[in-house]
C-alpha positions in Angstrom: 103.1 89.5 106.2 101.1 91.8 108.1 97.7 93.0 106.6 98.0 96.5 104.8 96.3 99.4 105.7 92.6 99.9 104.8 93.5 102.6 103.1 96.1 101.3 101.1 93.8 98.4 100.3 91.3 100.7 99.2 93.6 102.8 96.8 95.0 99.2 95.5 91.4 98.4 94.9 90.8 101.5 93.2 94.3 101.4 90.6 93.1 98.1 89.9 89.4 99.2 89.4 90.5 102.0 87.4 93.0 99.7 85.2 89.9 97.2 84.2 87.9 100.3 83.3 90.9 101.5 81.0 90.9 97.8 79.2 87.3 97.5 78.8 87.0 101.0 77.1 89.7 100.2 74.7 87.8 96.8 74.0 89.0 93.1 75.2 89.9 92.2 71.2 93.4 90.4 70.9 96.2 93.0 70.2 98.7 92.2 67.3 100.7 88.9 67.7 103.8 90.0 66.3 104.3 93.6 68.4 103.3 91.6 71.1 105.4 88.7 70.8 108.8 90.8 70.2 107.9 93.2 73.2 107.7 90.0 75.3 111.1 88.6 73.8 112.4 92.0 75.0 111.0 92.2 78.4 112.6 88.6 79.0 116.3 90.5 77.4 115.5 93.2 80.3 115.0 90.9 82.8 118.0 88.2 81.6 120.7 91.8 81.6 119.7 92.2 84.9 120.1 89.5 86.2 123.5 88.9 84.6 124.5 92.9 86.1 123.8 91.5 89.7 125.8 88.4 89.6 122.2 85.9 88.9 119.9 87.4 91.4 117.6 90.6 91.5 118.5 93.2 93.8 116.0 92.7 97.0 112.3 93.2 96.1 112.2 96.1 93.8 111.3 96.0 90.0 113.9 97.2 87.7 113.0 100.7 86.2 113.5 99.3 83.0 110.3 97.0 82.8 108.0 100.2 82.4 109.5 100.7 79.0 108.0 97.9 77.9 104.0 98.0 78.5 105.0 102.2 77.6 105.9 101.2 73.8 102.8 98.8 73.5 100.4 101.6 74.5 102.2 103.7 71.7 101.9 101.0 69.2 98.4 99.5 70.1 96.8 101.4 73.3 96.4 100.0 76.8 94.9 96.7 75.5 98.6 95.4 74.4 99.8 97.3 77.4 97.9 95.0 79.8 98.9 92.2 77.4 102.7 92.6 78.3 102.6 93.5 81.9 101.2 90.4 83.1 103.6 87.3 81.2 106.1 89.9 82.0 105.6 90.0 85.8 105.2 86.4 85.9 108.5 85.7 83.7 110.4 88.6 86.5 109.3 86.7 89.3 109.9 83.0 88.0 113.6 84.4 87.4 113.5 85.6 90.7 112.3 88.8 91.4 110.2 87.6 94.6 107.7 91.2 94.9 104.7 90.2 96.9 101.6 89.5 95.0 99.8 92.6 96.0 102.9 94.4 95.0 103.0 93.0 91.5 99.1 94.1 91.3 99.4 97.0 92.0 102.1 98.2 89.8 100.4 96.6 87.1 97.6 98.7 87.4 99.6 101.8 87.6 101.6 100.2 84.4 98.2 99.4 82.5 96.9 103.5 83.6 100.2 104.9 82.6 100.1 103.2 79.3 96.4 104.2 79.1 97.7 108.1 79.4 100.3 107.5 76.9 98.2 105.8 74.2 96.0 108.9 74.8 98.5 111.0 74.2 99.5 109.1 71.1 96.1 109.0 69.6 96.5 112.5 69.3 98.9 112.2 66.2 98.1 108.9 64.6 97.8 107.8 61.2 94.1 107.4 59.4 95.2 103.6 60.0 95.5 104.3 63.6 99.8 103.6 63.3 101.8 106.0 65.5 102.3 109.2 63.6 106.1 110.6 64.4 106.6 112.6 61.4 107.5 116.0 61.9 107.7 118.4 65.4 103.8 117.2 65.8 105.0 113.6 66.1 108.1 114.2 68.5 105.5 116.7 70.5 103.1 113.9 71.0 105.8 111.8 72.1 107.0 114.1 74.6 103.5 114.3 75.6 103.3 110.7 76.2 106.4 110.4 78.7 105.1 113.3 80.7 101.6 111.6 80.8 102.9 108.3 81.7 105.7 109.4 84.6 102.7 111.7 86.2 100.1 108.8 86.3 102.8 106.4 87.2 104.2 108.7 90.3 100.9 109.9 91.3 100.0 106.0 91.4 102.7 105.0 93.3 102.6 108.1 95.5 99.1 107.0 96.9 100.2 103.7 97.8 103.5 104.6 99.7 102.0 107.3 101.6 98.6 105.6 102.4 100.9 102.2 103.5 102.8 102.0 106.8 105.7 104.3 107.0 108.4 100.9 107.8 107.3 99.1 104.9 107.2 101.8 103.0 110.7 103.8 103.5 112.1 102.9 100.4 109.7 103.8 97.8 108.7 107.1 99.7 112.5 107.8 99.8 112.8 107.0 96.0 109.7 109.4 94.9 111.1 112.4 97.0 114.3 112.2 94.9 115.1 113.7 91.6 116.8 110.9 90.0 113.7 108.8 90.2 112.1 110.9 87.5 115.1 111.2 85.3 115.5 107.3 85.1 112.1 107.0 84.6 112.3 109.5 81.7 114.9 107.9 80.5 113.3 104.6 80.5 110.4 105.4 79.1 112.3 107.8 75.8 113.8 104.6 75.7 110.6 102.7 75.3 109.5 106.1 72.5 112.3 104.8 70.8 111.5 101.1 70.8 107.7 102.1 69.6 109.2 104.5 66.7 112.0 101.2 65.5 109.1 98.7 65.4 106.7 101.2 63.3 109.8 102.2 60.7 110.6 98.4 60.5 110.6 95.4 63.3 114.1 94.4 62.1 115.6 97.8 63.8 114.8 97.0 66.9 118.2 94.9 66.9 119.7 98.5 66.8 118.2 98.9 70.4 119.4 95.7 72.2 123.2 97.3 72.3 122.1 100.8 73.9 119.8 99.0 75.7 121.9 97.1 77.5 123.9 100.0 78.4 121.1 101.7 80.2 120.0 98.4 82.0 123.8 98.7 83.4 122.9 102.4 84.0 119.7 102.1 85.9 121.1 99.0 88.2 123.8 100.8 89.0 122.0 103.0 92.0 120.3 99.6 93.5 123.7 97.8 93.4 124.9 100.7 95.3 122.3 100.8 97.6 123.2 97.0 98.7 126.9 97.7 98.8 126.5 100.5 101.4 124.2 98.7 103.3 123.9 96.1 106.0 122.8 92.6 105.1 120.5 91.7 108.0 119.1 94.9 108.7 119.0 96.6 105.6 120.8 99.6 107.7 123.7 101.8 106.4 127.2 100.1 107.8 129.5 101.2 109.7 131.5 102.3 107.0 128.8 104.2 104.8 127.2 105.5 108.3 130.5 107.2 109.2 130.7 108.7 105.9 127.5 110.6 105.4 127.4 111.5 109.2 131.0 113.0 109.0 129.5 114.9 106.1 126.0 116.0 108.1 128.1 117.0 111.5 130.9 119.2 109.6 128.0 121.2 108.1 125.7 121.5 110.9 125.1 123.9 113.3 123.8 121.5 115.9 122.6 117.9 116.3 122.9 114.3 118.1 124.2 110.8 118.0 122.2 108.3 119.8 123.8 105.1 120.0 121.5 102.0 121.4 123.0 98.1 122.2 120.1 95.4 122.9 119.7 94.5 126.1 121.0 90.5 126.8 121.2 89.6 123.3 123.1 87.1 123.9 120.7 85.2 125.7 118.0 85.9 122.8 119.8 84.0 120.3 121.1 81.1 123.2 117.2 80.3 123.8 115.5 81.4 120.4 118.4 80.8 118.4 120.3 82.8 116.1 117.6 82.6 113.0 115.1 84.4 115.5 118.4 86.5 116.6 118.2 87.5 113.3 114.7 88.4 112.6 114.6 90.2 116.1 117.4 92.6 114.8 115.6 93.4 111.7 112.5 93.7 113.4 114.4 96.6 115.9 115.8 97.8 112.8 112.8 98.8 111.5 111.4 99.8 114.4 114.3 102.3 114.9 113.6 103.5 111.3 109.8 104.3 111.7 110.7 105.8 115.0 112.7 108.8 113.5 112.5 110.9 110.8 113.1 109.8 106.8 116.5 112.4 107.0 117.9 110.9 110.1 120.7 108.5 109.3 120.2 105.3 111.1 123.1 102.0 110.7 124.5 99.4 112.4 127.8 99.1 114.0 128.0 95.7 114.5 126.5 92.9 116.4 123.5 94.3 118.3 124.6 98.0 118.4 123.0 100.6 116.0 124.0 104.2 115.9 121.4 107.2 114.5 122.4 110.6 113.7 119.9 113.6 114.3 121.2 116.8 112.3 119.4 120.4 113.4 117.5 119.0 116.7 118.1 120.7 119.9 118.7 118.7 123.1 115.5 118.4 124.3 114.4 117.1 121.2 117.1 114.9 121.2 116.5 113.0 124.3 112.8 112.5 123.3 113.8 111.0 120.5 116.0 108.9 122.2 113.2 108.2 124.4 111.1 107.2 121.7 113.3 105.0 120.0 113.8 102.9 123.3 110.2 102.5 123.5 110.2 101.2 120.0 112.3 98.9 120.7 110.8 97.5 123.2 107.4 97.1 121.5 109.2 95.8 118.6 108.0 91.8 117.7 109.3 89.0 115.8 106.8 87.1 113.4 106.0 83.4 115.2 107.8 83.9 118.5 105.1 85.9 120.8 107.5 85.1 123.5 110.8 86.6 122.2 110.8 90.7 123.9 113.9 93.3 123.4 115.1 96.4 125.1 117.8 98.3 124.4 120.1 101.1 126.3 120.7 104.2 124.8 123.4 106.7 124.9 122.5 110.4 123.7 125.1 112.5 122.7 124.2 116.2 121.6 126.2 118.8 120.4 125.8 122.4 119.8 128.0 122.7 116.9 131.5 124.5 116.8 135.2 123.2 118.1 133.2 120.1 120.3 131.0 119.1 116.8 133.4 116.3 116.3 132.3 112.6 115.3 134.5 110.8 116.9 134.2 112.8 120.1 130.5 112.7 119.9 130.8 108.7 119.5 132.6 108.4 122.6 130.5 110.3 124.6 127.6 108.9 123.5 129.1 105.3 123.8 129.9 106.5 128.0 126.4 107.4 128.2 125.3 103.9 126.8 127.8 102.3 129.7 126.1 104.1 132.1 122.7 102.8 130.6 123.7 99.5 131.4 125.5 100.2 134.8 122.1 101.8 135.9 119.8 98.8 134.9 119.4 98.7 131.1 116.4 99.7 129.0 116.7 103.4 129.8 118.3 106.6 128.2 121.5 108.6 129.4 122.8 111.6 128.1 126.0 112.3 127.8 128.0 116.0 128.8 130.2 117.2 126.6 133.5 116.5 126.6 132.7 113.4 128.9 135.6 111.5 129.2 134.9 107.2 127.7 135.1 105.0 130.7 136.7 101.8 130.3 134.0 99.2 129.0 134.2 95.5 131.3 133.7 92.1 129.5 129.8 91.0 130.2 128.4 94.5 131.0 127.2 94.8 127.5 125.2 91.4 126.3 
């Protein structure tokens, strides 16, 4: 993996800085054994539905939502202390069952786990019993909770926020995608009311929490249901939209847009790639273009594959000369593209541009073929280059070998 940012490092270093100063003020004594032993039976229910809703195995490398319920109930029960108490057997238990998140990953969303429980029990402490129990009587006690929701999803989107925009934009996509979007902050709310309730079961009486599992389990099925998806719309090597999901969302983007491109780029001699590194390194070199094709556009652009070693990106609202540096520096991307542990292994890639003013011409299918002649010519003219297309150009007939 390649070494992160300096200044991600450095806000990673400072979450987990911050976390350790949030446990030590709280005090290192042991929380309660019994809160503490049924959150941890629950965490390894969440973890155990999950795995059951995706057929065995986690979805990719991303946490399920529903594991922030979990250290947000023990900071409403007990404060950050039994917070930090859950999050770690419970990241250990996610990844022994599967969920393979890279180390710093895991840290680092512990720390934002152990602030964002710190805010909560805050909150909380604002409406306790003389005992120091959580308080819920009354609208003081459902105010508080409130309180404690909003606390915890702004420290844990503000934490996460630093990291994704501080990190490299390729490795990043996802989670920068996720925090622009609305339903990241309802599921989280939702997850987290959800963990309110769990805190307000265990003070009324442990044995209600056996109320929870059923509802539960209906929002585990609820929150995996975006991931799974996610993975059914995309492409398995790449991690691009397919052909299929592609089409859709473009179709939608052209009919409404007044102007825009299709750029559609085929690796140079692929063929011979996976013929001397073979097709595991074939492989890794398309995901490596992939991503470099990704980082080389912008987060709105709609970028899949179409099969074999042809992608196809769509650029709503650019004008043509926009378009064509685009396509420009996409090509270049590709061709500084590498693959880890083959230093030897290089790519470049032709690449039609089709662009399209809007109106009677702003077709999909007509833009595809144009854009798939300008690609021929690409290749007739020596590969690793950019050709635009004219409108209305008419496809020429494609010849077996021209395009490897």
């Amino acid at each position: 993996m390649r070494a992160l940012p300096r200044r991600q490092q450095a806000v990673l270093l400072a979450l987990l800085v911050l976390a350790v100063a949030a446990l030590l003020r709280e005090g290192l004594a042991l929380p309660d054994p019994a809160p503490l032993a049924a959150l941890l039976l629950l965490c390894a229910f969440d973890v155990e539905l999950g795995r059951r809703a995706e057929g065995g195995q986690l979805v990719g490398q991303r946490p399920h939502k529903g594991l922030s319920a979990w250290p947000f109930a023990a900071a409403l029960l007990c404060g950050p202390a039994l917070a930090g108490a859950v999050v770690v057997p419970v990241y250990a238990y996610a990844r022994w069952r599967g969920l393979r998140v890279p180390l710093w990953k895991w840290v680092g969303s512990g720390a934002i786990s152990v602030l964002a429980g710190s805010a909560a029990g805050a909150a909380a402490d604002l409406h306790r019993t003389p005992a120091g129990a959580l308080d819920v009587a009354g609208a003081a006690g459902a105010a508080v909770l409130v309180g404690a929701v909003l606390a915890s999803l702004a420290v844990s989107a503000a934490g996460f926020a630093a990291s994704a925009w501080t990190g490299e934009a390729r490795d990043e996509a996802w989670l920068r995608a996720v925090l622009r979007s609305r339903e990241y902050y309802a599921t989280e709310a939702a997850v987290l009311c959800q963990g309110a309730v769990l805190a307000v079961l265990w003070s009324a009486g442990p044995a209600l929490l056996l109320l929870a599992a059923p509802s539960y389990a209906v929002l585990q099925r609820a929150l995996l249901h975006a991931p799974l998806q996610a993975r059914a719309e995309r492409d398995a090597k790449t991690g691009l939209l397919n052909a299929g999901t592609w089409t859709a969302q473009a179709e939608r983007h052209v009919a409404g847009a007044a102007q825009g491109a299709v750029l559609l780029l085929d690796l140079d001699h692929f063929k011979a790639v996976n013929d001397r590194f073979g097709h595991l390194a074939g492989d890794a070199a398309l995901r490596a273009v992939a991503d470099a094709v990704t980082a080389a556009v912008r987060p709105d652009d709609l970028v899949g594959r179409f099969g074999g070693e042809e992608l196809v990106v769509l650029l709503p609202a650019v004008s043509e000369p926009v378009a064509r540096v685009v396509a420009e520096r996409v090509r270049a991307a590709v061709a500084d593209a590498r693959v880890a542990g083959e230093p030897d292994l290089r790519l470049t890639a032709s690449v039609g541009v089709r662009w399209s003013a809007g109106g009677v011409e702003h077709d999909l299918a007509a833009l595809l073929a144009d854009a798939d002649t300008a690609l021929y010519a690409a290749k007739r003219a020596g590969r690793d280059r950019v050709v635009g297309a004219p409108a209305g150009a008419v496809p020429a007939p494609r010849q077996p070998g021209v395009r490897v």
